[in-house]
N, C-alpha and C positions, 0 to 999 in steps of 0.2 A: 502355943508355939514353942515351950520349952524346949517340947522332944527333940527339935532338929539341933537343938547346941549337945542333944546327948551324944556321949561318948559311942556309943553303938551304932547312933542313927551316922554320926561323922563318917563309922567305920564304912557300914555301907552305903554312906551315898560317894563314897570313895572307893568303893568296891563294882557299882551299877557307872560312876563314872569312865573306869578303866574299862569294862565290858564294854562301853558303846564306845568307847575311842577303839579299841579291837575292832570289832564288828563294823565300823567306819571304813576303818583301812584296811580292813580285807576286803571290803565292799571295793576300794576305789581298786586293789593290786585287782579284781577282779574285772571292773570295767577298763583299765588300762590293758591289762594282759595281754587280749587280742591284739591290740593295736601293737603291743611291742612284737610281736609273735607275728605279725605282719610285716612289719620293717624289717627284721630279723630275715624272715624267711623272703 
């Protein structure tokens, strides 16, 4: 289990972290969009 205290493994799972928070909320501005594009129009 050392690998995960390595310096490289930190870098990317600090890397694959911020990818899924993106991916997250582009997901969500995606599922809200319509609704606001509703209310809007």
């Amino acid at each position: 289990m050392s690998f995960l205290f390595d310096k490289r493994t930190k870098k990317a799972m600090r890397w694959v972290w911020g990818v899924l928070a993106i991916l997250i909320m582009l997901s969500m501005v995606v599922f809200f969009a319509p609704g606001l594009v509703n209310l809007a129009g």
